[in-house]
C-alpha positions as CSV (number, residue, x, y, z in Angstrom):
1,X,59.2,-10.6,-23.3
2,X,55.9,-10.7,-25.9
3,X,52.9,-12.2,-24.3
4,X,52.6,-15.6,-24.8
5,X,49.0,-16.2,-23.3
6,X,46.9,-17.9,-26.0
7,X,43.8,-15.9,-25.3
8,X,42.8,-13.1,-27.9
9,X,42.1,-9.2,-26.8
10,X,38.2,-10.5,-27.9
11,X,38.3,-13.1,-25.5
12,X,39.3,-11.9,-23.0
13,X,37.3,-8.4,-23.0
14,X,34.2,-11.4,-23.2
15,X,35.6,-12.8,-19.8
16,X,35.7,-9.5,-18.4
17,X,32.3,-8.9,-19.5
18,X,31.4,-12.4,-17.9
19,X,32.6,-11.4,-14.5
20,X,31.2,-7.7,-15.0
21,X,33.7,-5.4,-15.4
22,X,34.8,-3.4,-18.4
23,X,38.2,-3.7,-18.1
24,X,41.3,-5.1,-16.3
25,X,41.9,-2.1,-14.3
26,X,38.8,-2.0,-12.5
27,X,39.5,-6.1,-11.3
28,X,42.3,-3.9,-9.0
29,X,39.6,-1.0,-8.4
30,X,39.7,-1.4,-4.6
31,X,43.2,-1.1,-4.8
32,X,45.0,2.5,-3.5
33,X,45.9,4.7,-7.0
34,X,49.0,5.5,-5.6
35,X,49.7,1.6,-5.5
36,X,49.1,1.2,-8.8
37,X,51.5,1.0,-11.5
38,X,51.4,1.3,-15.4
39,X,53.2,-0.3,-18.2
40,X,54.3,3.3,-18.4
41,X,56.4,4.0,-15.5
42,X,57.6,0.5,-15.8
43,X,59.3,1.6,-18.7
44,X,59.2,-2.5,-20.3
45,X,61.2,-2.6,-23.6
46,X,59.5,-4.2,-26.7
47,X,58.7,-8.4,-26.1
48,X,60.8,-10.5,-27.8
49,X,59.7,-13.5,-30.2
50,X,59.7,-17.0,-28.3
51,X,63.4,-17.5,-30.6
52,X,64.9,-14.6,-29.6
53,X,63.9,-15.0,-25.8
54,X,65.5,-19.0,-26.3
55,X,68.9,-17.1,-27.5
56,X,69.2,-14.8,-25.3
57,X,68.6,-17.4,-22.0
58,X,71.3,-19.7,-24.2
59,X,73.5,-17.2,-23.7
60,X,73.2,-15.9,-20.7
61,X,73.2,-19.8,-19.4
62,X,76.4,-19.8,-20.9
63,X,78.1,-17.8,-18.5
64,X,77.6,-20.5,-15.8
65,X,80.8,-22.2,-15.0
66,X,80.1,-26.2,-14.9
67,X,83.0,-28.2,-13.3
68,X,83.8,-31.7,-15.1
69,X,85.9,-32.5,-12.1
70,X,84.9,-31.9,-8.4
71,X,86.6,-32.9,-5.0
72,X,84.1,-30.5,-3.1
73,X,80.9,-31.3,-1.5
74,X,80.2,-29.3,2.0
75,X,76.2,-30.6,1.7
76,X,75.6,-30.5,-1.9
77,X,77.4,-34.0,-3.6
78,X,77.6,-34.8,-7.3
79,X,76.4,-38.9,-7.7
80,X,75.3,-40.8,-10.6
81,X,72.4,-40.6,-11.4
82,X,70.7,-43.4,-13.3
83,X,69.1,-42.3,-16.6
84,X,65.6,-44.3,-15.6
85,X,65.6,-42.0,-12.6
86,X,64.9,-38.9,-15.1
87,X,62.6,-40.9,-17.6
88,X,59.9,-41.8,-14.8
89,X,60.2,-38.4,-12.5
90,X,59.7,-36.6,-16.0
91,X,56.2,-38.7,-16.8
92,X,53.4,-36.3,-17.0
93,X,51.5,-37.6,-14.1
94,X,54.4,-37.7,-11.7
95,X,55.2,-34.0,-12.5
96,X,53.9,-32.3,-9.0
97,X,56.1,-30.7,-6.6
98,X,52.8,-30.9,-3.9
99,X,51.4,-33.6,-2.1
100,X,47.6,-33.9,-3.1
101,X,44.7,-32.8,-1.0
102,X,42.4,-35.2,-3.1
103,X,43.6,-38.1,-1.7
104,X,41.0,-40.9,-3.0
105,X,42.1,-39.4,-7.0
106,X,46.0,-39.4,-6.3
107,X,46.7,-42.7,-5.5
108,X,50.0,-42.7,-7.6
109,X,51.5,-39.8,-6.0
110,X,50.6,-40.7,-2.9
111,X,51.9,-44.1,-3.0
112,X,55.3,-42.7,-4.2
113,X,55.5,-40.7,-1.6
114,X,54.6,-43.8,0.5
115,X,57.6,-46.0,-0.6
116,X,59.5,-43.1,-0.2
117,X,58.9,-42.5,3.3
118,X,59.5,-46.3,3.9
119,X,63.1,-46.6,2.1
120,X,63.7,-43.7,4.2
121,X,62.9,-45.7,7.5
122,X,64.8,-48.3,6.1
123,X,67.6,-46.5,5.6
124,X,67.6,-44.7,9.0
125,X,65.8,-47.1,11.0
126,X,63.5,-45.6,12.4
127,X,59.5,-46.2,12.9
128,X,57.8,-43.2,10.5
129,X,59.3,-41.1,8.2
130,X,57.1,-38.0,6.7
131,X,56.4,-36.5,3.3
132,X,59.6,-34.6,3.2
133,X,60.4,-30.9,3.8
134,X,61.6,-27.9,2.0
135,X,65.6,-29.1,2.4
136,X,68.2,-30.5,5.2
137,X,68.4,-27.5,6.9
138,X,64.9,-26.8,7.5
139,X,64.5,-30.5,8.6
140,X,67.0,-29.9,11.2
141,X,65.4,-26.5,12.3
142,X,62.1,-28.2,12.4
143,X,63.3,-31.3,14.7
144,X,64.0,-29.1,17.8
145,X,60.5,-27.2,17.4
146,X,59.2,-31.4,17.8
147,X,61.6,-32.1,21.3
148,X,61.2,-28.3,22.8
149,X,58.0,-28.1,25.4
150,X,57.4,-25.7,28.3
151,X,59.9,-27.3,30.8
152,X,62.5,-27.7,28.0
153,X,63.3,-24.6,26.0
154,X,67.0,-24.8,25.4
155,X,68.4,-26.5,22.1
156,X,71.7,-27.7,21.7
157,X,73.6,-27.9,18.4
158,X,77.6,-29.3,17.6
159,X,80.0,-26.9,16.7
160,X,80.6,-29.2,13.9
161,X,77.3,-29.4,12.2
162,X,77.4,-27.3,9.2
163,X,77.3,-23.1,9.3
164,X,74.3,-22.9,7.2
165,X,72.3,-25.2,9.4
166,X,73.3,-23.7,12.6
167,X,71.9,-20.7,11.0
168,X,68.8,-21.7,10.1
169,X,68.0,-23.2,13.6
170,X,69.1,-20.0,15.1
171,X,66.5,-18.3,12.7
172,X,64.0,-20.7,13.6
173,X,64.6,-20.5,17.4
174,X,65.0,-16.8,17.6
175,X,61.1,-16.7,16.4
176,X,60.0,-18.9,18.8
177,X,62.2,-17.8,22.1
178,X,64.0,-20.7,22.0
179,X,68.1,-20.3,23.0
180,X,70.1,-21.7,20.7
181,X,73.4,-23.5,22.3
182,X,76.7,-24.3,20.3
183,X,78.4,-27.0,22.0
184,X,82.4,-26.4,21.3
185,X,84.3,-28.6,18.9
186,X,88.0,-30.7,19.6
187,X,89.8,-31.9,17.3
188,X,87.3,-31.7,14.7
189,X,84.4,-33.7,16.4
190,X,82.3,-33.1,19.2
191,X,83.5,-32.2,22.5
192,X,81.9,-35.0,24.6
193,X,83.2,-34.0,28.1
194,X,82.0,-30.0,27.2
195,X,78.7,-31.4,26.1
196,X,78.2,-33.7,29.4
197,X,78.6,-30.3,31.4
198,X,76.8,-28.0,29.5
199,X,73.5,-30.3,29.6
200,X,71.0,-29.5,32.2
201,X,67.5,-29.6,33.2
202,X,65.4,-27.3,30.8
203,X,68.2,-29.0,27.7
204,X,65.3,-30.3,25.0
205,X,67.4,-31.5,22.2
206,X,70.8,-32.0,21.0
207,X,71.6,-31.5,17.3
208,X,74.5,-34.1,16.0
209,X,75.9,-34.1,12.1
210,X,77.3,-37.8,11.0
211,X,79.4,-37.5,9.6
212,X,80.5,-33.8,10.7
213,X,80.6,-30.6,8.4
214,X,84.5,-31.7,8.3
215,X,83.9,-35.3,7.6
216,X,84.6,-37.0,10.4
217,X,82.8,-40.1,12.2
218,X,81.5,-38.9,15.3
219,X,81.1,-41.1,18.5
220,X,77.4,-41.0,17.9
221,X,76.3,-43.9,20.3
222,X,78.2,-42.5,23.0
223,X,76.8,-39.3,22.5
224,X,73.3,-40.8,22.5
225,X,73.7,-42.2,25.7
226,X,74.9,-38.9,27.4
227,X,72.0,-36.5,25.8
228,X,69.4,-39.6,27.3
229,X,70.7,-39.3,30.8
230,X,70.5,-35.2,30.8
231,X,66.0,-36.0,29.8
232,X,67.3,-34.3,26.5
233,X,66.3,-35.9,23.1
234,X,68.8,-36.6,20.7
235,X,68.7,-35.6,16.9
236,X,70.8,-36.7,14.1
237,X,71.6,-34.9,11.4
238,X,72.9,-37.6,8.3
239,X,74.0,-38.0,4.9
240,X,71.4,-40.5,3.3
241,X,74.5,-42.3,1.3
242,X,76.7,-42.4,4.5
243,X,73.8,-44.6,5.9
244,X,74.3,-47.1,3.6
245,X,77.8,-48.2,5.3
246,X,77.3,-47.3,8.9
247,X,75.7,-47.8,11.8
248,X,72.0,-46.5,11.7
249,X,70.5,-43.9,13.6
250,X,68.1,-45.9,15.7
251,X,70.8,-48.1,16.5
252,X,72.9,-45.1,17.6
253,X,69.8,-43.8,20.1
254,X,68.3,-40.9,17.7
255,X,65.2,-39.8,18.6
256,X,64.7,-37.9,15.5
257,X,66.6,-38.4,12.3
258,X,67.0,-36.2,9.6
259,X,69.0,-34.9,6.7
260,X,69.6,-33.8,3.0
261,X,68.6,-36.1,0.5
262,X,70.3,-34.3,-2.9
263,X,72.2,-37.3,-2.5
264,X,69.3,-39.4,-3.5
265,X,69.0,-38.6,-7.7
266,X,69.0,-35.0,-7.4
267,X,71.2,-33.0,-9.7
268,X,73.3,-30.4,-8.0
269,X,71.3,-27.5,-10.0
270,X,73.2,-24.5,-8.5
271,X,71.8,-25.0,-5.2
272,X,68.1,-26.4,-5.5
273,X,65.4,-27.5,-5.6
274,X,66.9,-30.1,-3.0
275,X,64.7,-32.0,-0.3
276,X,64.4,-32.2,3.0
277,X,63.8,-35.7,5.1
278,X,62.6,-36.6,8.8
279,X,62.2,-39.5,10.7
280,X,61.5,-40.3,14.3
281,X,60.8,-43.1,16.9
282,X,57.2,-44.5,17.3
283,X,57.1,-42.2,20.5
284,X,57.7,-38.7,18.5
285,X,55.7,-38.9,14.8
286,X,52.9,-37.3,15.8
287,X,55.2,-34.3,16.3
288,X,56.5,-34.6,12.8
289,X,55.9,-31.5,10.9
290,X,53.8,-31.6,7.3
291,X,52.6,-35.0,6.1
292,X,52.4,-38.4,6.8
293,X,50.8,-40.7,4.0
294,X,49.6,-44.3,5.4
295,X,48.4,-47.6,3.2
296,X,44.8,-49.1,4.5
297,X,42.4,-50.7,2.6
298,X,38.9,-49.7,0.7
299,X,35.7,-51.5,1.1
300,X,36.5,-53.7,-1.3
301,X,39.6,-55.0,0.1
302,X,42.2,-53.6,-1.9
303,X,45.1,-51.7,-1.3
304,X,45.0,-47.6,-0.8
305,X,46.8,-44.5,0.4
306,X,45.5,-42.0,2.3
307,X,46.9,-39.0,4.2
308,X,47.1,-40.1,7.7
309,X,48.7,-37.4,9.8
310,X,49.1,-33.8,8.9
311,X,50.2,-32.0,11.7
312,X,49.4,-28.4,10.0
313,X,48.7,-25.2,11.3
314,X,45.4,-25.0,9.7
315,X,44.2,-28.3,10.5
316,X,44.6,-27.5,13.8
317,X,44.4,-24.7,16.2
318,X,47.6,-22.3,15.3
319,X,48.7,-22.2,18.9
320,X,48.4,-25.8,19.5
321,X,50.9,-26.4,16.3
322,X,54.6,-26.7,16.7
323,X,55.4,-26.1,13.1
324,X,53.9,-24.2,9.7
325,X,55.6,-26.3,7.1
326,X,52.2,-26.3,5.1
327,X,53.9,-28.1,2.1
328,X,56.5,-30.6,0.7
329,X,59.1,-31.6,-2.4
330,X,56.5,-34.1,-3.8
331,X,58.7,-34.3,-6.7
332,X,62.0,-34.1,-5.7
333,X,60.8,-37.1,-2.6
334,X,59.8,-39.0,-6.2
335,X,63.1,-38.6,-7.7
336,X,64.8,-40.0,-4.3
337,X,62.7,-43.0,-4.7
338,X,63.0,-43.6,-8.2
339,X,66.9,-43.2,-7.4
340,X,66.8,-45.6,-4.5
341,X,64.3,-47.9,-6.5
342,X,67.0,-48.0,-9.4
343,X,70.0,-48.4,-7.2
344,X,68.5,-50.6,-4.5
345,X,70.4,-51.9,-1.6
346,X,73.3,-53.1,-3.4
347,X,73.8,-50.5,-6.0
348,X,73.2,-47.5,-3.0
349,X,76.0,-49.5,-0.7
350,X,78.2,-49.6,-3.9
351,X,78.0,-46.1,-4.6
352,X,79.1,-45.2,-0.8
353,X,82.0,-47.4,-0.6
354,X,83.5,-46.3,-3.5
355,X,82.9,-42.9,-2.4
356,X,84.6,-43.6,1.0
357,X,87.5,-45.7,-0.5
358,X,88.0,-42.8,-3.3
359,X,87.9,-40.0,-0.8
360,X,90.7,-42.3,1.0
361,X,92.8,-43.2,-2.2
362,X,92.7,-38.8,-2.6
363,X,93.4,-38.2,1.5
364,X,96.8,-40.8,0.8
365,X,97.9,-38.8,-2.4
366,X,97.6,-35.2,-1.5
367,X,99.6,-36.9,2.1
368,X,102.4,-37.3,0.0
369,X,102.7,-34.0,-1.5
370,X,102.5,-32.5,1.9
371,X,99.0,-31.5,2.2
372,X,98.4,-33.1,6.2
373,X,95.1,-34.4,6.9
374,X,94.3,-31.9,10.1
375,X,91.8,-34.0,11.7
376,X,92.8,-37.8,12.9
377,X,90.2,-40.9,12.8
378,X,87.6,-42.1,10.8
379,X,85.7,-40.4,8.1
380,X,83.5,-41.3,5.3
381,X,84.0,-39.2,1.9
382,X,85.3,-36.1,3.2
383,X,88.3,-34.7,5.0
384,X,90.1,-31.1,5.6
385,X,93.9,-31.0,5.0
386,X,96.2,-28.4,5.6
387,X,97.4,-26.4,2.2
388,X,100.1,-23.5,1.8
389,X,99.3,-20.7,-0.9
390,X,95.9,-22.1,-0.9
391,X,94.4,-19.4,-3.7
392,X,97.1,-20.5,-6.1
393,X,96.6,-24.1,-5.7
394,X,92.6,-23.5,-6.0
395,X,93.1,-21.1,-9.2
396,X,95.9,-23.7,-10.7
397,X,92.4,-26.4,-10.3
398,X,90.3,-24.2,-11.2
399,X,91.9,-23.3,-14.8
400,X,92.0,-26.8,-15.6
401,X,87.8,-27.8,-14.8
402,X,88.6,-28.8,-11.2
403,X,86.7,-27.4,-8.6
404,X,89.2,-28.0,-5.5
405,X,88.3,-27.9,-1.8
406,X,85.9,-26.0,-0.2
407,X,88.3,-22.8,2.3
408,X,87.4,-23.4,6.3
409,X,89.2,-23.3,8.9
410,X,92.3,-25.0,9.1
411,X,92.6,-25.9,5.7
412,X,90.6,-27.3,2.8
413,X,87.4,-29.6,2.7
414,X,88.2,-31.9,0.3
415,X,85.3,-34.3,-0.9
416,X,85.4,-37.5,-3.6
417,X,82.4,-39.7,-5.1
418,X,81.9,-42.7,-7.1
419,X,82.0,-40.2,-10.1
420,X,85.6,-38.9,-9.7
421,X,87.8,-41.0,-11.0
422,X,91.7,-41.9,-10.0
423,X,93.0,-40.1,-13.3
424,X,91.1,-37.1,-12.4
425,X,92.1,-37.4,-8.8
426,X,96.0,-38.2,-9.9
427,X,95.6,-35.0,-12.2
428,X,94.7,-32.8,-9.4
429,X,97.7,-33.9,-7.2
430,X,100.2,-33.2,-9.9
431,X,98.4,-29.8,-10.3
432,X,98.8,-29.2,-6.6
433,X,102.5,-30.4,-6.6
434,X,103.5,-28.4,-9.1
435,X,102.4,-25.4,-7.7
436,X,103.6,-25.9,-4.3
437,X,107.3,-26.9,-5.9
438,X,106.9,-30.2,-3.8
């Protein structure tokens, strides 16, 4: 790629000179020679012009496959997205993907980030919500470094939250000697009865996904009360948009809430950047990791945000700090409140019913063609069903631009939104039919 830095070979020999050395190898002159590497025994072909650079990303772009249809989801969901969301998340002075240390000159930003914590808090309901995280996954991780203390080293986590989570909190706890327990799964929710037994008296946390990696409701308020009564704290996992139909965490007894919110605005974007939110009871935010941003008022009377808790490891002594998160997803914790802005509390609970009652109408159709729900009971907008010759019926979908359900075990995880529509939905049925002869 040609260089594309504005500054001439005389310029910048005169900032060289200005700094006062001769040339740019002797800025890395402390550095080892046999660390060192030249353009040589890079062996870099020739730049390209900034035209020929824009073809050849075109066409290596190209190459991605982008589904019109999708009836998959497993953490990552495809909403619509209203077109003011892009419009003000693209302005300039709202392009930042960090929260400011200048407080007193950032007033915008931080007041987005502001509203955003509070929609969140509305949404959950719970007392403080911070600046966000690096994505759902980390969130969850990060909850059980806020419950573990000296007495209480021992987390506990569903079998049916989802794998990549579980993963992450068993990379997290692994660094801090924390044991990471999965409690077992029946009939596709959390075994209640296990749990009850396997809770004792150095349990810290339990870990809870609503709804579950399969889709299902789980009997979160129940499970609430039987963390509580084992001294444990209880953390719930959610899906922002399934909080706009159900029961909230507070209500359900969460001690800490968090979650993915790609739901919020965010465009699937082959995997990222997504955004990571927590929330906790009056009793727990001053364990919540990264930022908090507050609203007071100046000298004069009017209204201003300031950074009121940052619970960093170098603001305060490294071995007093429970977490390292030294950052945020300013931007992406903009687009979620643009989103939920644009939406509001109508438009958000519109979205998530048709995304439950669509995910039913789908459940019903592929029913008759023989594909069994495996899991009984309630779920929001997604659901596992059995399926004979499963690669043929996946390859038949995939030929015609629909990405079918997600391979676990069991079955397939199937998933509809407000965006998939009943032709598309009646499409992929006769697809599946077909192929199965039924």
């Amino acid at each position: 790629m040609g260089s594309y830095i504005p500054n001439t070979p005389a310029q910048r020999q005169e900032m060289l000179a200005a700094i006062g050395v001769s040339s740019l190898r002797e800025l890395y002159a402390n550095v080892p020679e046999q660390m060192l590497l030249s353009t040589q025994d890079l062996k870099l072909p020739q730049g390209l012009s900034e035209l020929e650079v824009r073809q050849k990303l075109t066409a290596l772009a190209q190459k991605n496959r982008v589904y019109p249809t999708l009836l998959r989801g497993a953490g990552a969901y495809r909403h619509f997205i209203p077109s003011v969301v892009k419009s003000v998340a693209s302005r300039e002075e709202f392009v930042t993907a960090y929260t400011p240390y200048q407080a007193e000159i950032s007033q915008g930003i931080l007041q987005s980030i502001f509203e955003f914590q509070t929609m969140i808090c509305n949404l959950t309901g719970m007392d403080v919500a911070n600046a966000s995280v690096y994505d759902g996954a980390t969130a969850a991780a990060e909850a059980i470094a806020m419950c573990r203390d000296r007495r209480r080293s021992k987390a506990y986590v569903s079998a049916c939250a989802h794998p990549q989570v579980i993963e992450t909190m068993q990379t997290y706890c692994f660094g801090s000697d924390t044991e990471l327990v999965i409690v077992p799964e029946k009939d596709g929710r959390t075994d209640l009865e296990a749990l009850k037994g396997m809770l004792g008296a150095d349990a810290a946390c339990f870990y809870l996904q609503q709804p579950n990696y399969y889709g299902n409701l789980e009997d979160a308020a129940a499970i609430g009360e039987a963390v509580h009564a084992a001294g444990a704290k209880y953390i719930m996992g959610v899906n922002p948009m399934a909080c706009a139909v159900m029961e909230t965490p507070a209500a359900c007894g969460a001690d800490v809430t968090v979650g993915e919110a790609q739901p919020l605005g965010l465009e699937l974007a082959f995997g990222g950047p997504y955004l990571g939110f927590m929330a906790a009871t009056q009793g727990m935010f001053r364990k919540l990791p990264g930022r908090i941003v507050g609203q007071t008022h100046d000298n004069k009377g009017e209204v201003g945000y300031v950074l009121t808790l940052t619970a960093r490891e170098q603001h305060i002594r490294r071995e007093k700090a429970s977490s390292n998160i030294c950052s945020n997803q300013a931007l992406c914790a903009f687009i979620a409140g643009a989103y939920l802005s644009a939406m509001g509390a109508q438009g958000l609970t519109q979205a998530a019913v048709l995304s439950m009652s669509k995910a039913h109408y789908l459940a019903e159709e592929l029913e008759k063609i023989g594909l069994h729900r495996v899991h009984q009971g309630e779920f929001f907008h997604e659901f596992v069903t059995t399926c004979p010759k499963q690669e043929q019926v996946l390859a038949a979908l995939d030929r015609e631009g629909i990405l079918g359900g997600l391979p676990v075990e069991g079955g397939l995880l199937w998933c509809a939104t407000e965006v998939v529509t009943r032709s598309e939905m009646d499409r992929a049925v006769s697809i599946i039919k077909e192929v199965l002869g039924a």
